[in-house]
C-alpha positions in Angstrom: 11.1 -85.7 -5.8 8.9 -84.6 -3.1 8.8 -87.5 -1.0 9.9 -87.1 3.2 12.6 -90.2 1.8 14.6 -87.3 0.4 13.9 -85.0 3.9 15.1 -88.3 5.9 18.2 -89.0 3.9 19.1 -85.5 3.9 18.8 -85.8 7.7 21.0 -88.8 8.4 23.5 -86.8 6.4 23.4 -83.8 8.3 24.7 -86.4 11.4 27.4 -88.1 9.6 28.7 -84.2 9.5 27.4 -83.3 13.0 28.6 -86.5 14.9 32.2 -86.4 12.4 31.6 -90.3 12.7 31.6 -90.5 8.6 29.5 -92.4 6.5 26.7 -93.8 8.2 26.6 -97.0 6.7 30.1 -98.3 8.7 28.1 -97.4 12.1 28.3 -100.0 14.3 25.3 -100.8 16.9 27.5 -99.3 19.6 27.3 -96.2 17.7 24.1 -95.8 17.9 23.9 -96.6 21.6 25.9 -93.4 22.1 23.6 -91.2 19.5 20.8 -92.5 21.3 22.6 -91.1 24.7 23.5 -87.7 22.8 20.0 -87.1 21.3 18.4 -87.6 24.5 21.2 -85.2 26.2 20.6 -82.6 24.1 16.9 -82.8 23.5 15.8 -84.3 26.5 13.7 -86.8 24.6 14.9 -91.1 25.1 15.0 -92.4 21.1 16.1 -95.9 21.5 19.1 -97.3 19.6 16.6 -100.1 17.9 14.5 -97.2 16.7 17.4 -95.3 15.3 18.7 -98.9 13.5 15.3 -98.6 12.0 15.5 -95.1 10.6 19.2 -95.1 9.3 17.8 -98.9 7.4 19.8 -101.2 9.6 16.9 -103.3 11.1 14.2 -104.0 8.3 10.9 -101.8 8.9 8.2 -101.1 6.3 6.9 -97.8 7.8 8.7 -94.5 7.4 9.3 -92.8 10.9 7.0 -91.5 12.9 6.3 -87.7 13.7 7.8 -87.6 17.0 10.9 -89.4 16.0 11.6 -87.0 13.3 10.4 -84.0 15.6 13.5 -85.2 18.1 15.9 -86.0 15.4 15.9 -82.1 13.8 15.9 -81.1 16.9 19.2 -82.4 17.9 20.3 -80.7 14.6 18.5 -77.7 15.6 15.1 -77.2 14.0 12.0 -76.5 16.3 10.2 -80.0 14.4 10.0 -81.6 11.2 7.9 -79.1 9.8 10.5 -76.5 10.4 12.9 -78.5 8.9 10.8 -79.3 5.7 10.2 -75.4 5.3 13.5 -74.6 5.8 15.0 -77.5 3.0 12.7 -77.1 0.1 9.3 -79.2 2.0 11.2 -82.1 0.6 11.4 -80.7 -3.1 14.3 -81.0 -4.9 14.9 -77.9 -7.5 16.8 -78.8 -10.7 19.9 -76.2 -10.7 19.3 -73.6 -14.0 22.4 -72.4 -15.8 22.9 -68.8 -15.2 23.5 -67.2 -18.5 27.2 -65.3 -18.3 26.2 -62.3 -20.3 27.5 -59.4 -18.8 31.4 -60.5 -19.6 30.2 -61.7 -22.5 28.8 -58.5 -24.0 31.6 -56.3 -22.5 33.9 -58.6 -24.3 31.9 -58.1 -27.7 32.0 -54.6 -27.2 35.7 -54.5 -27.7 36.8 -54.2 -31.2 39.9 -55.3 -30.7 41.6 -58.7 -30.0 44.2 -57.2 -27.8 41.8 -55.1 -25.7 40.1 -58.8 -25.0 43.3 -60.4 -23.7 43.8 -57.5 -21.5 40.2 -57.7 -19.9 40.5 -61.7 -19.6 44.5 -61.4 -18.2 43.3 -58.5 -15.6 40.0 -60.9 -15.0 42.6 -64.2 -14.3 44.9 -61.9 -12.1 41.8 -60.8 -9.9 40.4 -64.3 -9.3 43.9 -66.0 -8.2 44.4 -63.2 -5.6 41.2 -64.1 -4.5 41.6 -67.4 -4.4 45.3 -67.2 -2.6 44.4 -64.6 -0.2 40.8 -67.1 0.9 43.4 -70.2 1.3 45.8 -68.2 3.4 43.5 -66.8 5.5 41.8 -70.2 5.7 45.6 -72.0 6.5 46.2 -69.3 9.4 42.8 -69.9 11.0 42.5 -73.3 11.0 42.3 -75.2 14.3 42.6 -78.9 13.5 39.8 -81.0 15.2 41.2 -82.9 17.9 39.6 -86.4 17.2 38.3 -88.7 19.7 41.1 -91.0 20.5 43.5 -88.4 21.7 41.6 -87.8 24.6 42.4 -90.6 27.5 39.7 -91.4 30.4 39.8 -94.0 33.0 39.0 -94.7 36.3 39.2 -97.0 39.5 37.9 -97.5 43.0 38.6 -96.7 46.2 36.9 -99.9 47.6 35.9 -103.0 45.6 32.6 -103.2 46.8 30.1 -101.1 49.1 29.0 -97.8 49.5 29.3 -95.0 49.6 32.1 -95.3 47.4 34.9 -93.2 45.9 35.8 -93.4 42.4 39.1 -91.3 40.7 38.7 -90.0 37.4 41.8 -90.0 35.8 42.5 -88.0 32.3 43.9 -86.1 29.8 42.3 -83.8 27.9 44.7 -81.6 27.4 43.9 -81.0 23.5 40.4 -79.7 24.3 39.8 -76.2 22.5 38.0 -75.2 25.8 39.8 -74.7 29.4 37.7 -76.8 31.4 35.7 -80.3 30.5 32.6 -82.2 31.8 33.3 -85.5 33.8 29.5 -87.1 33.7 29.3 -89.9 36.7 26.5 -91.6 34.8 23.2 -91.1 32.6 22.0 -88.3 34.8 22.8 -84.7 33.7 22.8 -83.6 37.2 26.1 -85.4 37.9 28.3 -83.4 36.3 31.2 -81.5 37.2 33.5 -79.2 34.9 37.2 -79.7 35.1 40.7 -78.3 34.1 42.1 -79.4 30.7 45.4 -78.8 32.7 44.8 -81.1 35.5 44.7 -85.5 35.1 42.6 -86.3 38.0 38.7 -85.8 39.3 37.3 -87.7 42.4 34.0 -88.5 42.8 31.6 -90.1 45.3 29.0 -92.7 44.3 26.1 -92.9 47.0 24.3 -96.2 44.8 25.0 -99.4 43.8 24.1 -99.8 39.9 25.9 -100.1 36.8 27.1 -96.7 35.4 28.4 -94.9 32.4 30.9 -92.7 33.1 31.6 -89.8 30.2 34.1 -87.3 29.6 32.7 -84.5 27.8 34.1 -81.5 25.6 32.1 -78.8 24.2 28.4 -80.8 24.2 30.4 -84.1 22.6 31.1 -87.1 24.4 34.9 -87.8 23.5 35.4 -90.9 26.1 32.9 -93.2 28.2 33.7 -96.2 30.0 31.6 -98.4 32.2 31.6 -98.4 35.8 30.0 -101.4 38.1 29.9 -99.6 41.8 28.4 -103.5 43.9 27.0 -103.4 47.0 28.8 -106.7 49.1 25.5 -108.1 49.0 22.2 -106.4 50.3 21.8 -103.4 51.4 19.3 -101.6 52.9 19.1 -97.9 52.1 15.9 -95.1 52.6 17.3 -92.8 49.7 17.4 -89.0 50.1 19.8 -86.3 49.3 22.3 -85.0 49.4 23.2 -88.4 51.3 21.3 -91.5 51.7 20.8 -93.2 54.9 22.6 -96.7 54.8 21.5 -99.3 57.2 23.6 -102.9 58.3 22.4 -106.2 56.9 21.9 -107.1 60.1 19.2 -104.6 60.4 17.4 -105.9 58.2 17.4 -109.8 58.2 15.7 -111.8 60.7 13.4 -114.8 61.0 13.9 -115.3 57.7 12.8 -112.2 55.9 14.6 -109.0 54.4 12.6 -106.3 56.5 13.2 -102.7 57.9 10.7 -102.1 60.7 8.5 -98.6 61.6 10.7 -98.5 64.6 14.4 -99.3 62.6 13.4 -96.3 60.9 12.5 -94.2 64.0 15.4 -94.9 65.7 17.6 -93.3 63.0 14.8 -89.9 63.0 13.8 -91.1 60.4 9.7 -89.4 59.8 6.7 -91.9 58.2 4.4 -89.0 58.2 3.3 -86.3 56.1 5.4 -88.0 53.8 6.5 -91.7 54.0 9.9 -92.4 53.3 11.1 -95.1 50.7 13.1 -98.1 51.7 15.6 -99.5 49.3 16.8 -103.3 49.5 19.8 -103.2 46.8 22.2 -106.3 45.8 24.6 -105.5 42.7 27.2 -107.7 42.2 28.5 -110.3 39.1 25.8 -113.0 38.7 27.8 -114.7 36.5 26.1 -115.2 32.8 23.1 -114.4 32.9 20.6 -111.9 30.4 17.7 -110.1 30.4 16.4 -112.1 26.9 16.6 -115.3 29.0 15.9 -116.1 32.4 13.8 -117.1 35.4 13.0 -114.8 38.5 11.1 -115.6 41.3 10.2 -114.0 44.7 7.7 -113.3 47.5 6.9 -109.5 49.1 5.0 -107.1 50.8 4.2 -103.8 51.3 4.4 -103.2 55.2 3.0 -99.3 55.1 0.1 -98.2 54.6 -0.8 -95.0 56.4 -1.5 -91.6 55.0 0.0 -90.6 51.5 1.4 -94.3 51.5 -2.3 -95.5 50.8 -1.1 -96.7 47.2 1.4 -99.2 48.7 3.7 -98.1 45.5 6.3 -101.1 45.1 8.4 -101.5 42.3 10.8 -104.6 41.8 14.5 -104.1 39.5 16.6 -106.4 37.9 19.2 -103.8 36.8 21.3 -104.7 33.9 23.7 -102.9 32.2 22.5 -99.8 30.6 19.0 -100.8 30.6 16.6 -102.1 33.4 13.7 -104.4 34.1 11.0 -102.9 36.9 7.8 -104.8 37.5 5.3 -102.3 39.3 3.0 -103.7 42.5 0.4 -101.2 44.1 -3.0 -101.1 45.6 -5.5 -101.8 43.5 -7.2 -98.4 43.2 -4.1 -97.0 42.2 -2.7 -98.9 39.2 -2.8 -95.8 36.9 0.2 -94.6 38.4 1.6 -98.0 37.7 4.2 -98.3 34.8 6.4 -102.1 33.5 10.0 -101.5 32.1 10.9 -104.4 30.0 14.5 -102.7 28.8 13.4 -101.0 25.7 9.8 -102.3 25.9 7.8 -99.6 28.6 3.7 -99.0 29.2 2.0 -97.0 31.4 -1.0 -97.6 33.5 -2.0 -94.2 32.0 -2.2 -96.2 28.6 -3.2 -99.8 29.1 -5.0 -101.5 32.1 -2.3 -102.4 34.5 -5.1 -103.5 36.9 -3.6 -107.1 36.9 -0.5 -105.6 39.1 -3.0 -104.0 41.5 -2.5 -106.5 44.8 -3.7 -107.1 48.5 -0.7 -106.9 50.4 -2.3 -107.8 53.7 -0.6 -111.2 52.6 3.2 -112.6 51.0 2.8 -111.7 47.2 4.2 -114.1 45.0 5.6 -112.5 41.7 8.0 -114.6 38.9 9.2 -113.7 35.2 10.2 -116.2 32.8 11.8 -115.3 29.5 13.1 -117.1 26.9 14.2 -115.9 23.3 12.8 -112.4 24.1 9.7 -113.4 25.5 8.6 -112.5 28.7 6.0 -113.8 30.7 5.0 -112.6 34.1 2.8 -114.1 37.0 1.5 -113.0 40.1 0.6 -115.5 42.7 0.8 -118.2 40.2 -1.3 -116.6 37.6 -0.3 -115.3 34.0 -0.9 -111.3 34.2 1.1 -109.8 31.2 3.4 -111.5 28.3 5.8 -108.9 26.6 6.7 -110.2 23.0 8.9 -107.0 21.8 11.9 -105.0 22.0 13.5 -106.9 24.8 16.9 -106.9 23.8 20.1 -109.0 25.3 21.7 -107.1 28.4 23.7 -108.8 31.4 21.3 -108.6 34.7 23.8 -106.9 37.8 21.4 -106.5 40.6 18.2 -106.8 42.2 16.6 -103.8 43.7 13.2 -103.9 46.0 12.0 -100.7 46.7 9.0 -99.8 48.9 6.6 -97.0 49.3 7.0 -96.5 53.4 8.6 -100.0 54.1 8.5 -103.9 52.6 9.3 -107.6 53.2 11.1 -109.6 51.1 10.4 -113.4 52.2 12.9 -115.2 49.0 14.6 -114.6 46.1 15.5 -116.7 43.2 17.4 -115.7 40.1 18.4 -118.3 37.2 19.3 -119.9 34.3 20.8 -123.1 32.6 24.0 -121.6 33.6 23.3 -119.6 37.0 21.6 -120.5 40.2 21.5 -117.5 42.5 18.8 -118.2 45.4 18.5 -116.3 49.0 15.7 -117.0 51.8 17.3 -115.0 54.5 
């Protein structure tokens, strides 16, 4: 055979033993949520659960993988790319195993003339080979360190506050059984929120600064051994100009008036807050429980605009999020002359305006911009001021919507929103 089919199979092999998950055909789609999260951990590359479905044969695709999708799956394992890998297993050839002729015993025996002498030889040859074998299995039996499996790890958490921010969240675990003193806590899908811990100690507080829907992860080694999910909700909107270490929060009440969802030049001045050389970015955030309602079927509906456009804000980048739970949905709006900046997020659907003309989502904001999405069955349309711009007809997969972000390059309006389906009716006009 010298096909990539026997390179690919050999591969998903090599993760049932990485991973210790077993065969791969009992993986569930959950599991490959969290290889998704672990491949893109480790190689810093996003693979998709749906496309990993495709390569281990669990959603029906003609086409054998592409190069970059086997590149990042040998990387997790190791190899520099797929070429490394096929050089370093045979370039997909499998070698049919040669009997080795045993000769040398063989001729020594036929050597000796007499019977006896031959007994001897094969009794001192027996006696050799079960020391061997017992002193190997001893050694093994004292060395061994069982694996400590998944489940005996324990990882919870709750809140200091129901709702608002910033928040406090305490981590509370046992990982006591780790071969390693210390363990990762991982506040969410960004490696930079980590912090290691004592095996020895059973709690870990940390503060949250955003409203969003997180994945919280205890970590041992470079597995993940626990995750939960963590919804931190705002208590309706809130305003926020993100920076760090610490965002700068401001009151509803700042921000609502005459019906409109606003921050003004001089609400931002009064906190010190600089619109030159670089603008900041204002954030108006509302996570909560909608109630039932998905990403693969609904109706959204609002009106906006930018308010800055000075300086290095000349772009009038605006981007508007439904968040959902481990995925997203972020429509881009900008000036026209700068829509190849622009990029749509459809949960696992993305383009870039550095790929496909955008130009559609290039707007005047000297007026109210009307933008609404309607999807049904996994169809999305989108329109801008009444007009069809852009239909998305793939990989938009089923996911719970938990909040609305606006966010503005320099500072926005926000005149309504609307968020529904046949089951929920969430509408605000300030």
């Amino acid at each position: 055979m010298h096909t990539d089919e026997f390179l690919i199979e050999k591969t998903k092999k090599l993760f049932e033993s990485n991973t210790g998950w077993g065969d791969s055909d009992d993986w569930t789609n959950q599991d490959f949520v969290i290889l998704s999260e672990k491949i893109q951990e480790r190689t810093g590359v996003a693979l998709s659960h749906v496309t990993l479905k495709r390569v281990w044969g669990k959603v029906k695709y003609e086409s054998l993988p592409n190069t970059h999708t086997l590149d990042t799956l040998v990387q997790f394992l190791g190899y520099q790319n797929w070429r490394d890998f096929k050089s370093q297993n045979g370039n997909g050839s499998v070698k049919e195993k040669t009997a080795q002729p045993v000769i040398e015993i063989e001729n020594s025996l036929a050597i000796q003339s007499s019977p006896k002498k031959k007994k001897k030889v094969l009794r001192g040859i027996t006696i050799i080979v079960t020391v061997l074998v017992l002193s190997a299995l001893i050694f093994y039996i004292k060395n061994y360190n069982r694996a400590v499996e998944d489940n005996e790890y324990s990882f919870s958490s709750k809140k200091v506050v129901s709702e608002g921010l910033p928040n406090s969240v305490i981590f509370n675990y046992d990982a006591s059984k780790s071969p390693y003193d210390s363990v990762i806590i991982q506040q969410s899908w960004d490696k930079n929120l980590q912090v290691k811990v004592s095996k020895y100690q059973h709690q870990h507080t940390s503060i949250y600064y955003y409203p969003d829907y997180y994945k919280a992860k205890l970590i041992v080694g470079n597995s993940i051994v626990s995750m939960h999910r963590l919804l931190i909700k705002s208590n309706g909107w809130l305003p926020i100009v993100p920076q760090s270490p610490v965002p700068v929060y401001f009151k509803k009440e700042d921000a609502i008036s005459n019906g409109k969802m606003t921050l003004s030049i001089g609400k931002l001045q009064e906190r010190n807050i600089k619109m030159q050389p670089t603008p900041p970015s204002v954030l108006f955030a509302n996570v909560q429980d909608f109630g039932e309602i998905y990403s693969d079927n609904f109706t959204f509906e609002t009106s906006l605009k930018n308010d800055y456009h000075e300086g290095a804000a000349v772009c009038q980048s605006t981007k508007i999020y439904l968040l959902c739970e481990g995925t997203a949905v972020y429509i881009p709006l900008c000036n026209k002359g700068c829509i190849s900046d622009a990029d749509l997020l459809f949960t696992n659907f993305y383009t870039s305006g550095k790929q496909e003309d955008l130009s559609a989502f290039g707007v005047d904001f000297n007026a109210f911009v009307k933008v609404r999405i309607e999807t049904k069955n996994r169809k999305a349309n989108i329109f801008i001021n009444d007009k069809l711009v852009y239909k998305v007809n793939k990989d938009i997969i089923r996911s719970k919507i938990i909040g609305i972000d606006f966010l503005f390059q320099g500072t926005g309006s926000v005149d309504y929103v609307k968020l529904f389906n046949n089951k929920v009716n969430y509408e605000d006009d300030f």
